[in-house]
N, C-alpha and C positions, 0 to 999 in steps of 0.2 A: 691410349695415353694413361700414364701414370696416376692414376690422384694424389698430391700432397698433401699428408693430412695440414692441417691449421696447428699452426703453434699457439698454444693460450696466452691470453693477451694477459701481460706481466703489467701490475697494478704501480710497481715500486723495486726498485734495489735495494737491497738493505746488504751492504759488504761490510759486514761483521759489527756495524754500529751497536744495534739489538739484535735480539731473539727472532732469527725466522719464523719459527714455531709461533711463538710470540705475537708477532706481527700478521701471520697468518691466520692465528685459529681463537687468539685469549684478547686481540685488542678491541675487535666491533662488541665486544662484550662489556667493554668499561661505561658506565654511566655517561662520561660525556660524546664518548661516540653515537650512543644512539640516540641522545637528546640531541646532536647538533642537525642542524637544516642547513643543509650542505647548498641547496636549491638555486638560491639568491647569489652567490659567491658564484657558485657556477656558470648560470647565467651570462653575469657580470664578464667574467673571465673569457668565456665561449664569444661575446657579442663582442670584445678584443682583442680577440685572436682571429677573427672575422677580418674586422678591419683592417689590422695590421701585417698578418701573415705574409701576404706578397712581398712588403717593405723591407722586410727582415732577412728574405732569401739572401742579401748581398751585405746587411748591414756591419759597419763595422763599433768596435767597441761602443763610442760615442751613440750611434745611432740604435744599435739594440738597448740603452739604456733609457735614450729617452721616447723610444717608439714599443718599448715592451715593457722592462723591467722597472723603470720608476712608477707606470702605472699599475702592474701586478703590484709591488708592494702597496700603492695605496687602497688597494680592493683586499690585500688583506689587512689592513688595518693600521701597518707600520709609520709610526714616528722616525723618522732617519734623520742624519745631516749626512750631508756628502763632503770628500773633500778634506777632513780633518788631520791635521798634520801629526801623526804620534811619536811622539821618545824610543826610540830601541837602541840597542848598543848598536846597530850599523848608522847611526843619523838617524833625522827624523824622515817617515817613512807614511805614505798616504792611504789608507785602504778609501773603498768609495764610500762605504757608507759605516754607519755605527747606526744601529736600529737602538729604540731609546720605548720605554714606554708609557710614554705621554709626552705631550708637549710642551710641558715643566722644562721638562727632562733635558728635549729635545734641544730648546732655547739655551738652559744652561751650558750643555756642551757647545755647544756653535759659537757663543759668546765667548770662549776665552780663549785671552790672549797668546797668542805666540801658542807650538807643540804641546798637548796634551799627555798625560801621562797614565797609573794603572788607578792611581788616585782620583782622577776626575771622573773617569769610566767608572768608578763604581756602581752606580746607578742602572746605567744602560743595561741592555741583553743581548746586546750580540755584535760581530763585527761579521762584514757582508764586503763579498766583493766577484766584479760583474766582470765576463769578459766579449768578446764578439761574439757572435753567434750561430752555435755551433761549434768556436773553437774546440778544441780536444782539453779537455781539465784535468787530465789523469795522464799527461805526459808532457815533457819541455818544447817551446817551439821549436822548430828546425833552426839548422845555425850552428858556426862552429863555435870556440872557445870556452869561456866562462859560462854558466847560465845566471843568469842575474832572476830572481824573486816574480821581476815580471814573468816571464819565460815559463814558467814552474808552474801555475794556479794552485794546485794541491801543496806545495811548498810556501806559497806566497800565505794563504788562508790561513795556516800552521804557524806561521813566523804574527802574523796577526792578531792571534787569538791567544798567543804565549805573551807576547808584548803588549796587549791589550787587556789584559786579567780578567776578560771574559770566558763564561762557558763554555760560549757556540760559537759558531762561523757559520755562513751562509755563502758558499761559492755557485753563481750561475752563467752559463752561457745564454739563455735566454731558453734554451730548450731545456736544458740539465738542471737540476737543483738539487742541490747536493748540503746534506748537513751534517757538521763536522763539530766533535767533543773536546775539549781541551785534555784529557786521557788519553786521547787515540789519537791528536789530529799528527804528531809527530812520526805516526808507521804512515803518511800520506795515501795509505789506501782502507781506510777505515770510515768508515762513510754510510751517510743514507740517501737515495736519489729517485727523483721521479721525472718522469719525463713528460712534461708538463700539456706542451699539442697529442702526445698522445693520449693524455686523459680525455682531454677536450676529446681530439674525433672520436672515442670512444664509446661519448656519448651517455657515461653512468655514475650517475652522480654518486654513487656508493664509493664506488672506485675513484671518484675525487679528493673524497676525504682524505686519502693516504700524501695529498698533496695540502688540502686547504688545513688540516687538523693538525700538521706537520711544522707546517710554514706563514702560519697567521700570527698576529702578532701576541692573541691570546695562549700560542703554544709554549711563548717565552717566560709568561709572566705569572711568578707562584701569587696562587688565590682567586684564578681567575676562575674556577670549577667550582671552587668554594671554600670562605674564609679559612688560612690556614692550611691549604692544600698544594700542597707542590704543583710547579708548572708543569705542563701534557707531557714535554719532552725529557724533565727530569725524572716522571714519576715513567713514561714508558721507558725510559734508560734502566730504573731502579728495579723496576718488575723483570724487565731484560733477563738485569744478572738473577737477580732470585730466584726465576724461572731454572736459567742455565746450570746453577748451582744446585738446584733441586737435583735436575737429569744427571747432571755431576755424582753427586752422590750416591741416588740409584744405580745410576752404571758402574760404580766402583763396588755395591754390593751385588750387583748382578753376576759382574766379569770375575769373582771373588769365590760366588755360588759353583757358577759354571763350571771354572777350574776346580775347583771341588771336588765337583760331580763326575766330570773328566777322569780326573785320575784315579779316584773310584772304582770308576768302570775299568778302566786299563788294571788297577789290581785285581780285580774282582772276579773279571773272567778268566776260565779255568785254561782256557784254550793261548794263554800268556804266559801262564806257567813264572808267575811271579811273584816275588818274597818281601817281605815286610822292611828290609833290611837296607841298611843307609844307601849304599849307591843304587840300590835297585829305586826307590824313593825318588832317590834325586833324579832318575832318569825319567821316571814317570812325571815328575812336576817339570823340568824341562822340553819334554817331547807333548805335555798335556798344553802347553803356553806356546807350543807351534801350531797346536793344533787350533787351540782358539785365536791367536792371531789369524790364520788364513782365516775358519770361519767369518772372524771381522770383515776383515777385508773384503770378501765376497759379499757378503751383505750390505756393505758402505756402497762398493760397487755398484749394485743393483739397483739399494736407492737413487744415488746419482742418475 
């Protein structure tokens, strides 16, 4: 018999939100990563997903929200209202929840009258919105015609977070938790996601953090690290691009060098029998930018 090897257990998705790299190798090194006691959350989480798990196999939207997801948001910490009727140019339009941080907050949104607008939201940190469980979030449901906002989740969350003058969005199935940027949420596949029983049966609470340090309420809210300090998810966004922009700039003086050196060598060696001189030139920087594109290529490859 064959042995297949083991695929390594994947921590988080991160589809172009942030820096893989990032995410991989420069975030357990940030001060509030390793100060956090991930422990107690876990626990918390594991002891209801115990419970609940069987419940969920069939559940439909309604009942994954209130047999999972209203109580993960309260284990991490979340102030919500649910329900709140918001202003867009198509009518007013419901996501489920608006995360809020405190319950200030929380009261004064819930209390006004009539459709909400980007004005009342100011406050708040995110809009949030839950689907069955399981369902698929990254394509429309089956069905012909029109696709209407419901149908959509990654369309629906995007229309939410433009019409709601919030950052973030919080789109979950109950398994899926996905967080979404108000700069990205409109290409619908830009996202960051964890999949949340698999951390549980995992069993590693290192590896939870990428879910609890992601999606707690203190991830939304600048100064909670300390006075003055931007929120977890703004500042690992911010570091993201400065990261990406570093490698950016390196790679444009490396790929720069290369070719350089490239064509170089192709004048250089005797056995080319070639001349200094304009199309001789042009040929060499031409056929030397074939040659480091394949290079690329074969290396991108390989990493892959």
């Amino acid at each position: 018999m064959t042995h297949q090897p083991e695929l390594p257990f994947v921590t988080h998705r991160n589809h172009y939100l942030f820096s893989d790299y990032y995410l991989d190798n420069r975030v357990a090194e940030r001060r509030e990563w390793r100060d956090s006691d991930a422990q107690p959350a876990f626990d918390a989480v594991s002891q209801l997903w115990q419970a609940r798990r069987s419940a969920l196999l069939n559940a439909n939207e309604a009942q994954t929200e209130s047999d999972w997801i209203r109580p993960v948001l309260d284990l991490l910490g979340h102030f919500y209202t649910t329900q709140v009727s918001l202003i867009t140019p198509q009518g007013n339009k419901i996501p489920d929840y608006i995360l809020c941080p405190d319950d200030t907050t929380r009261i004064a949104v819930q209390t006004i009258q009539g459709a909400v607008g980007e004005a009342d939201l100011h406050a708040a940190l995110a809009v949030a919105d839950a689907k069955a469980w399981e369902q698929p979030l990254d394509r429309s449901l089956p069905g012909g015609g029109v696709k209407t906002l419901h149908q959509h989740p990654a369309l629906q969350i995007d229309f939410y977070i433009r019409h709601s003058g919030l950052a973030w969005g919080v789109l979950t199935n109950g398994r899926l938790w996905q967080l979404y940027h108000k700069d990205t949420s409109k290409k619908l596949d830009v996202y960051y996601e964890v999949d949340l029983p698999a951390l549980i049966e995992a069993g590693d609470v290192a590896a939870f953090k990428y879910f609890w340090l992601f999606f707690r309420r203190e991830a939304f809210v600048a100064g909670s690290a300390a006075p003055g300090a931007p929120a977890w998810l703004d500042l690992v966004l911010a570091e993201s691009a400065a990261y990406e922009q570093g490698v950016s700039d390196s790679l444009k003086e490396q790929v720069y060098e290369a070719l350089r050196s490239l064509a170089q060598g192709f004048l250089d060696f005797p056995g080319n029998g070639l001349t200094a001189d304009a199309a001789s030139l042009q040929a060499i920087h031409d056929n030397s930018l074939i040659v480091l594109y394949r290079l690329l290529f074969i290396l991108y490859a390989e990493d892959r």
